[in-house]
C-alpha atoms as one frame of an Amber mdcrd trajectory, in Angstrom:
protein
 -43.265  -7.127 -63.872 -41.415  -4.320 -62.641 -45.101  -2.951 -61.771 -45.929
  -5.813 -59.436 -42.521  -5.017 -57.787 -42.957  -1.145 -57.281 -46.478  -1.774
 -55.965 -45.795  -4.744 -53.443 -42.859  -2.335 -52.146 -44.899   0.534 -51.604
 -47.459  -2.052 -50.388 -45.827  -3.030 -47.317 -44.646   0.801 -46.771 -48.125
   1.456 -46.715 -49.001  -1.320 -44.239 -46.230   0.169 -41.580 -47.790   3.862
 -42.006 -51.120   3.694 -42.268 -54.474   1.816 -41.110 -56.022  -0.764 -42.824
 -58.633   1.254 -44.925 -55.658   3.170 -46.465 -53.858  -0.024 -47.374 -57.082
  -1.655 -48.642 -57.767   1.548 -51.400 -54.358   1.542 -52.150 -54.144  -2.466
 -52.963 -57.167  -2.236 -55.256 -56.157   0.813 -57.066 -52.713  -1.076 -57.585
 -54.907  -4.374 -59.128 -56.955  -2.504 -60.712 -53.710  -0.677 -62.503 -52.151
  -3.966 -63.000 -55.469  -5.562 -64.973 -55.167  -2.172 -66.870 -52.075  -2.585
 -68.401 -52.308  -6.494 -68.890 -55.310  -5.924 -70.551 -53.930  -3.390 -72.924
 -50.821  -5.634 -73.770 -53.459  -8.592 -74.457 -55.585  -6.119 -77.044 -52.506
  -4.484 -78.456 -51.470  -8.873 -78.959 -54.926  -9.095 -80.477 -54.956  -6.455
 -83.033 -51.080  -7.448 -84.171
């Protein structure tokens, strides 16, 4: 979880800096990291 963490932080850092569109990208590229790697731990689960 220390994912969700370092991308909620840089999140909000984001929100103060930059407009919306900026934020936007970076949210989804954050979720999209975070599926990533939770569905890698799930597979490497799956093929223990």
């Amino acid at each position: 979880m220390y994912l969700r963490q370092f991308c909620s932080k840089y999140f909000w850092s984001y929100r103060q800096h930059y407009d919306i569109f900026a934020v936007n990208r970076f949210a989804l590229i954050c979720f999209m990291q975070i599926n990533l790697y939770v569905f890698t731990a799930s597979m490497r689960l799956a093929l223990l």
